[in-house]
C-alpha positions in Angstrom: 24.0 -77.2 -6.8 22.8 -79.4 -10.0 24.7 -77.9 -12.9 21.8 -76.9 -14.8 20.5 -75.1 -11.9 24.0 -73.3 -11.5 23.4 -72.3 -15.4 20.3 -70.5 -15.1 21.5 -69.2 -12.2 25.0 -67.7 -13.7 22.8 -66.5 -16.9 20.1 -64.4 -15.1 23.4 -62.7 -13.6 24.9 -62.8 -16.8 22.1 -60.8 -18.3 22.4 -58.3 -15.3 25.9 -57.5 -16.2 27.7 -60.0 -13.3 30.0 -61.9 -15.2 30.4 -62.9 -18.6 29.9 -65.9 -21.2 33.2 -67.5 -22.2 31.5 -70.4 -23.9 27.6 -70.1 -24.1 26.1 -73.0 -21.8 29.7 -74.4 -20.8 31.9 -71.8 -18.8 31.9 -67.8 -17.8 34.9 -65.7 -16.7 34.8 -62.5 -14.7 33.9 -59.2 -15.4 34.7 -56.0 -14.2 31.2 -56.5 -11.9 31.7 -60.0 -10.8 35.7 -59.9 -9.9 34.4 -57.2 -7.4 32.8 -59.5 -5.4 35.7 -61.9 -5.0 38.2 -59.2 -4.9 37.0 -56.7 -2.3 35.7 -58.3 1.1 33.7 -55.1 1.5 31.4 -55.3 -1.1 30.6 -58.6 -0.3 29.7 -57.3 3.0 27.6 -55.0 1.7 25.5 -57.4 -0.5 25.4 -59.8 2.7 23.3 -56.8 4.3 21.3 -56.0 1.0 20.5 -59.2 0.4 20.1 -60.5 4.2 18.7 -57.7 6.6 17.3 -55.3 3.9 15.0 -58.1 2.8 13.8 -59.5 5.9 12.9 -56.2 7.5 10.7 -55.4 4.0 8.6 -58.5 4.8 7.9 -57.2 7.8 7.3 -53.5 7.0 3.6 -53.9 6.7 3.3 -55.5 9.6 5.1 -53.1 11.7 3.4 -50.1 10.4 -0.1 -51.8 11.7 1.6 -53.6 15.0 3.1 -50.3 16.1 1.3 -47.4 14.1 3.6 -43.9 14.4 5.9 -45.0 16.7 9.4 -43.7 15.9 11.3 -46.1 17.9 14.0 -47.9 16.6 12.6 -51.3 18.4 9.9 -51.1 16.2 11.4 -50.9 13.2 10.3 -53.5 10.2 13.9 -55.0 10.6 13.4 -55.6 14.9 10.2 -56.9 14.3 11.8 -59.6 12.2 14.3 -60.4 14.1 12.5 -61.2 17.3 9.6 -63.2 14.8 13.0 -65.3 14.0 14.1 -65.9 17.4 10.3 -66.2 18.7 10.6 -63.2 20.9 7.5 -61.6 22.4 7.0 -57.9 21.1 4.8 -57.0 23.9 7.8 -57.2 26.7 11.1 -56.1 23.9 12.6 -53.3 25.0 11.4 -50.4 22.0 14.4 -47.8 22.0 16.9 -51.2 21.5 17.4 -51.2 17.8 19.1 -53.1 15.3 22.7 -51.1 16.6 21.9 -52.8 20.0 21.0 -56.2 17.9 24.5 -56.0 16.1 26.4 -55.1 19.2 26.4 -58.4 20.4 26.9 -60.2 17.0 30.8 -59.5 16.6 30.8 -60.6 13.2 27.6 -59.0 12.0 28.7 -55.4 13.3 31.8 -56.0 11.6 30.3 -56.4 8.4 28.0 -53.4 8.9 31.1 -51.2 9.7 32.8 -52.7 6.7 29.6 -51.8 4.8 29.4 -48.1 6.0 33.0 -47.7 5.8 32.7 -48.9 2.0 29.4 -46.8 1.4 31.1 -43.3 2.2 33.9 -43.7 -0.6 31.4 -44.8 -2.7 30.5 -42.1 -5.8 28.6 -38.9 -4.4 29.8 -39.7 -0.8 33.0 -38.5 -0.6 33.7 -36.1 2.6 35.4 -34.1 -0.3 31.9 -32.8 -1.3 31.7 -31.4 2.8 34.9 -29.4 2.6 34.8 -27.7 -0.8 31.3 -26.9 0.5 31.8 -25.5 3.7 32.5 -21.6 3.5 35.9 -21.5 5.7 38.8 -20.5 3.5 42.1 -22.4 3.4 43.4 -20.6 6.1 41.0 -18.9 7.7 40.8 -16.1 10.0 40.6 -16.9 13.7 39.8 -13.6 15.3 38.5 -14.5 18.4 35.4 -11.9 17.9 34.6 -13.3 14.3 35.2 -16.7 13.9 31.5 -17.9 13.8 30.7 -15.5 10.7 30.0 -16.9 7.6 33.6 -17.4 5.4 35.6 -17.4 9.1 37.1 -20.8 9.7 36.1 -22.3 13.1 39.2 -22.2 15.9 37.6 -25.6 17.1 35.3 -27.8 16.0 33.4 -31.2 17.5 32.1 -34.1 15.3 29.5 -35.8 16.8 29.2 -40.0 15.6 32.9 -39.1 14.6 33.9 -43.4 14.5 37.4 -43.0 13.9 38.1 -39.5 13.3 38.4 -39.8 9.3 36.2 -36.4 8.9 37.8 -34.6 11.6 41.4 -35.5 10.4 40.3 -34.2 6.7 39.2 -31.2 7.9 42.5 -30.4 9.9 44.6 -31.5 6.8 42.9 -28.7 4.7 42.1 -26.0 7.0 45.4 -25.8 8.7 43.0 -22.1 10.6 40.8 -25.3 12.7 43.5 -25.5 15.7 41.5 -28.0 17.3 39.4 -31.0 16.6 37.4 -33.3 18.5 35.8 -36.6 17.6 32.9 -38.0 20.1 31.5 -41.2 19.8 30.6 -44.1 22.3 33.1 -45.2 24.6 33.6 -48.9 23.0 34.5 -46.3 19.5 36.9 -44.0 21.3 39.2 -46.4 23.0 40.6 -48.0 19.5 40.3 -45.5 17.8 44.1 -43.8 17.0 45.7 -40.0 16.4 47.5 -39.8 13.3 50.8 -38.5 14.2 50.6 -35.8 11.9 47.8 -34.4 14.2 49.1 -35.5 17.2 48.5 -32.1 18.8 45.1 -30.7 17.5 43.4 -34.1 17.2 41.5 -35.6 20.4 39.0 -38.2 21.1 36.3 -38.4 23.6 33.4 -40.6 25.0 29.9 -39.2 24.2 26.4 -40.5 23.6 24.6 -37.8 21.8 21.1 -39.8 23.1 22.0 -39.4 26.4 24.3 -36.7 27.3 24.0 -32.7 27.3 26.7 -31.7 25.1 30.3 -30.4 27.5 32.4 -29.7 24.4 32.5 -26.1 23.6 33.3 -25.5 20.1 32.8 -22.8 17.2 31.1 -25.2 15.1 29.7 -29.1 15.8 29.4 -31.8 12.6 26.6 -34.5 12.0 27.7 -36.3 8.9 25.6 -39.0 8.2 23.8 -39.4 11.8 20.2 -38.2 11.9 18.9 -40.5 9.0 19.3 -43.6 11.6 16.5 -42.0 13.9 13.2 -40.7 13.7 12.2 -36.9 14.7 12.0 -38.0 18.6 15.2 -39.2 18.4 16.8 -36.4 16.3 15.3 -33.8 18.6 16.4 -35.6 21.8 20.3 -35.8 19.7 20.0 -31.7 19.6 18.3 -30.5 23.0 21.6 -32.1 23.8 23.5 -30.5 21.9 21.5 -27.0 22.5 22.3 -28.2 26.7 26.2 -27.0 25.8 25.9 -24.4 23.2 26.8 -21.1 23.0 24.7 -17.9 20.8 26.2 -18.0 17.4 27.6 -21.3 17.5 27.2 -23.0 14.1 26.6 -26.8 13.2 26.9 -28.3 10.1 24.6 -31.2 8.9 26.1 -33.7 6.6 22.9 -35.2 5.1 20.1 -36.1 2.5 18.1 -33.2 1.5 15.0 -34.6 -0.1 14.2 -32.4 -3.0 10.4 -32.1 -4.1 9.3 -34.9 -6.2 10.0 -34.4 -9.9 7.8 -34.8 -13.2 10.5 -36.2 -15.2 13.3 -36.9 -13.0 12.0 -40.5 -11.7 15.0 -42.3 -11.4 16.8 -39.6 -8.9 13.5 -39.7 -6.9 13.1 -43.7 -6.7 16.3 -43.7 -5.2 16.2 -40.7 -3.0 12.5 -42.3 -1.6 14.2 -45.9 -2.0 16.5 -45.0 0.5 14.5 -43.1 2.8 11.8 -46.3 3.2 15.1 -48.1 3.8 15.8 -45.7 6.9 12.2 -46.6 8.3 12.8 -50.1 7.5 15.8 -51.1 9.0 16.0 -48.4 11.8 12.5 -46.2 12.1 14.5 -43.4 10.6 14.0 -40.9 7.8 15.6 -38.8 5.3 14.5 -35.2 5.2 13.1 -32.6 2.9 14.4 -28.7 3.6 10.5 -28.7 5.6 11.7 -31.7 7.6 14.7 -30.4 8.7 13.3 -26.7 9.4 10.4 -28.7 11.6 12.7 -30.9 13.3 15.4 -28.1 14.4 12.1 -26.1 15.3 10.8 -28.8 17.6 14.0 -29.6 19.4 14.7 -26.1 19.9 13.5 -22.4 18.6 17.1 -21.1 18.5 18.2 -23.4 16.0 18.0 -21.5 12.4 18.9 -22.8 9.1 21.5 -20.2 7.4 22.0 -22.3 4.3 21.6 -25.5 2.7 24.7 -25.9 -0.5 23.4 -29.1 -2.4 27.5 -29.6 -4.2 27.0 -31.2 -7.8 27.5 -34.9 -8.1 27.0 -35.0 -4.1 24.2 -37.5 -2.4 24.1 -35.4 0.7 23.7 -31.8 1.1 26.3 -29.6 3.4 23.2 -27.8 5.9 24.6 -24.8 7.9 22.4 -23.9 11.2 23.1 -21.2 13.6 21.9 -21.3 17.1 20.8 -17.8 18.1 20.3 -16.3 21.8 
């Protein structure tokens, strides 16, 4: 790049806080900002897909919305449509409920750098699982009467995460509920088969092979977990993820829903609600997903299934997503 290019370049980042002057015109140095980016692999990830994917799917959005009006699948998301425009694929004969997970499953390197990215964006401030389980109403060591353990305050004698990855919320939960006795983590097989038992919960820890779009749930369990799952799909797809899971429940069963809860928009707080409706036009973007007001959520359990019944929703302080607490009646 021509020097004076790379100057205006550095400055505009300059006066956006990434990196510093060290001699106005001639040199910078790091900052706090910038060594982040040459210092951690996974932020740079994360800016690969903010500035790569995010961007191309946006150019799109308009045309999506107007080349496939309502549809809520994930092949005709802004993002999908860009893709095949890139690779001069016909939209007529793609395949709609193939998504960008699909895309990235055959691009090793690309689905590395998303995991890296979502493995990054759940330490990130107001992610932390530790928001889920001072939230959740079990007790440290809860009381496992067979007869009471779905109540409210009773700590679940086993419990299933559902998108579980590696097992980080399930292991958590054991580690601070010593009353859970068991714990399973479901995700696809390809997940499953690396994933590893820390030997510390070598005998309440399990994994299994599950596709929550596919298969009726076979797991029973006093409570099921969703942390960070339903935003990637629209309401079809989210009801089709719990008729499955309503397939293998009992009455009184509980889940718990790890998620967004899109408060109503605010007169004066604007920069909570640009990011809150930032991020769920990102989820239709990239995905055809959504984030979800408490009406969402109550109209989406209703539609997939009139049993389901929002007990609660606890929004934690300092937390992004909310800790939603549903009981599926008889």
């Amino acid at each position: 790049m021509p020097p004076d290019d790379l100057r205006r370049v550095l400055q505009t980042a300059i006066a956006y806080r990434i990196f510093e002057e060290a001699s106005p015109d001639v040199s910078v140095r790091h900052n706090a900002v910038s060594a982040l980016f040459a210092l951690v692999p996974n932020i740079r990830d994360a800016m690969g897909l903010l500035v790569e994917d995010n961007p191309n799917g946006a150019r799109r959005f308009v045309e999506s919305v107007r080349r496939f009006p309502g549809s809520g699948e994930p092949g005709h998301s802004a993002l999908m449509v860009a893709e095949r425009a890139e690779r001069g694929l016909d939209h007529a004969v793609a395949d709609p409920s193939k998504g960008f997970f699909d895309l990235i499953a055959d691009d090793p390197p690309r689905l590395q750098r998303f995991r890296n990215t979502m493995g990054m964006s759940t330490r990130a401030p107001g992610y932390a699982v530790s928001y889920f389980l001072d939230a959740v109403p079990w007790g440290a060591s809860g009381d496992n009467d067979n007869n009471n353990n779905n109540n409210t305050g009773r700590c679940p004698a086993r419990i299933v995460d559902i998108g579980g990855a590696g097992g980080d919320l399930c292991a958590q939960i054991l580690r601070r509920y010593p009353g859970v006795r068991a714990a399973t983590s479901l995700d696809l097989p390809e997940v499953v088969a690396t994933a590893e038992v820390p030997a510390d919960l070598a005998r309440r820890l399990r994994f299994a092979p599950y596709n929550f779009l596919s298969e009726p749930m076979a797991h029973d369990a006093d409570a099921y977990l969703f942390r960070h799952i339903f935003h990637d799909w629209s309401d079809q797809y989210a009801m089709r993820i719990l008729r499955n899971l309503a397939a293998g429940l009992r009455a009184g069963a509980r889940v718990w829903i790890n998620e967004v809860v899109l408060p109503d928009l605010s007169p004066d707080k604007h920069v909570g609600d640009q990011r809150s409706r930032g991020a769920d036009l990102l989820m239709k973007v990239g995905f055809n997903g959504k984030e979800r007001s408490r009406r969402g959520w109550e109209a989406v359990l209703a539609a997939a299934d009139a049993r389901f019944r929002i007990e609660s929703i606890v929004q934690p302080e300092g937390a992004t997503d909310a800790v939603i607490e549903v009981v599926f009646g008889a």
